[in-house]
MARDREN-274430 format. One record per residue (C-alpha): residue in three letters; x negated, y, z. Coordinates in steps of 0.5 Angstrom, whole numbers, plus 500, padded with zeros to 3 digits. Layout:
ALAXYZ ...
//
This chain:
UNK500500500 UNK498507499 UNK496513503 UNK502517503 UNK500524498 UNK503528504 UNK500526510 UNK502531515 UNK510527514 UNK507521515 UNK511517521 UNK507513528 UNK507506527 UNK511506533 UNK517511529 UNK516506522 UNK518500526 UNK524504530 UNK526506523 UNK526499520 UNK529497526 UNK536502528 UNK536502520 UNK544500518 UNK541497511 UNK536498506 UNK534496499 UNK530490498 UNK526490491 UNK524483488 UNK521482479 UNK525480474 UNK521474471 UNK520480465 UNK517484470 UNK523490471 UNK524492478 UNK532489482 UNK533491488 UNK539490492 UNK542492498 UNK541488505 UNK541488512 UNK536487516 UNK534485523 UNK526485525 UNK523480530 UNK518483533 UNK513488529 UNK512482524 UNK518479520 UNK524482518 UNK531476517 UNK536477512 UNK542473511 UNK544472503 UNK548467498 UNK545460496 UNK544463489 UNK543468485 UNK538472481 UNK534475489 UNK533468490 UNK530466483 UNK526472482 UNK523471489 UNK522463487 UNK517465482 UNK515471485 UNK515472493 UNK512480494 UNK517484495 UNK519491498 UNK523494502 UNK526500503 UNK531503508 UNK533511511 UNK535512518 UNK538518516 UNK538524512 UNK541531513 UNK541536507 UNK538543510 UNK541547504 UNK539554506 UNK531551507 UNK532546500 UNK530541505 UNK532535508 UNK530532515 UNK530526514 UNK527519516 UNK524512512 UNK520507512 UNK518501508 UNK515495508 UNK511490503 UNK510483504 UNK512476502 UNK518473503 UNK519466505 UNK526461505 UNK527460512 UNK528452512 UNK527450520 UNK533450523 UNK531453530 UNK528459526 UNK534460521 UNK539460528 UNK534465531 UNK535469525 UNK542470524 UNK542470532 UNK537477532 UNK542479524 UNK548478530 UNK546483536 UNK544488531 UNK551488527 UNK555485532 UNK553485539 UNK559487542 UNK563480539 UNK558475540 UNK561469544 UNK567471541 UNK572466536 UNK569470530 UNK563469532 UNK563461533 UNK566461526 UNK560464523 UNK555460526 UNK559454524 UNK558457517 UNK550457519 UNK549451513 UNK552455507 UNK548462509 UNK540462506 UNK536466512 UNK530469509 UNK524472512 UNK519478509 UNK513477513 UNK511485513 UNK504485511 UNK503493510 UNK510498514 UNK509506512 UNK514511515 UNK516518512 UNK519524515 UNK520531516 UNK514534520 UNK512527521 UNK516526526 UNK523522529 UNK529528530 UNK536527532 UNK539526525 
//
């Protein structure tokens, strides 16, 4: 990953990370077998500093191009408030590169989903809802970026409030 042009809005590493992690969604980029760039949204949730969990469908085209090329990118934003009067924003992002692997051992794929449900869900877990969701454990891919370079951006190089 490049040094960032403007270092002065170079987020901490410690700013990078709660960006990846309070973020709602991000964009996942993979490389279509012609080399054009995809990228789609997703939901994330991050185990520790190293690994990031997404849940997907058994099929389609993200599986097939990280099948055949596992490098991938994900970018998500915090927030963003348009400052119209200073032609700026006040915003906070981060992405991450790395490769992603298909989570196949079932105590890692339950973990996973377990860490994707405290972030989104936290307040109906142990509920109907969510008994029937990790019954549904076995028709749902997890995967999982390992996050080898993370770089964070914002205004004045710093976290606000939004």
């Amino acid at each position: 990953m490049r040094d960032l042009r403007r270092m002065d809005r170079k987020l901490s590493d410690e700013d990078a990370l709660r960006v990846l992690r309070e973020s709602e969604y991000g964009f996942l980029a993979t490389v279509n077998g012609d080399g054009s760039p995809y990228a789609v949204p997703m939901a994330g949730a991050l185990e520790g500093e190293d690994t990031l969990y997404f849940h997907c469908a058994r099929a389609g085209q993200k599986l097939e191009n990280l099948a055949r090329e596992p490098r991938a990118c994900y970018t998500c934003v915090l927030y963003a408030k348009n400052q119209p009067a200073e032609f700026t924003q006040v915003y906070a992002s981060c992405v991450a590169e790395g490769r992603v692997r298909l989570v196949t051992d079932e105590a890692e794929r339950q973990r996973a989903m377990q860490r994707i449900m405290e972030k989104y869900s936290a307040e109906y877990i142990g509920t109907p809802g969510y008994h029937k969701t990790m019954k549904g454990m076995p028709a749902v891919v997890i995967l999982a970026l390992e996050i080898e370079a993370l770089q964070g951006k914002g205004n004045r190089g710093r976290l606000t409030e939004g």
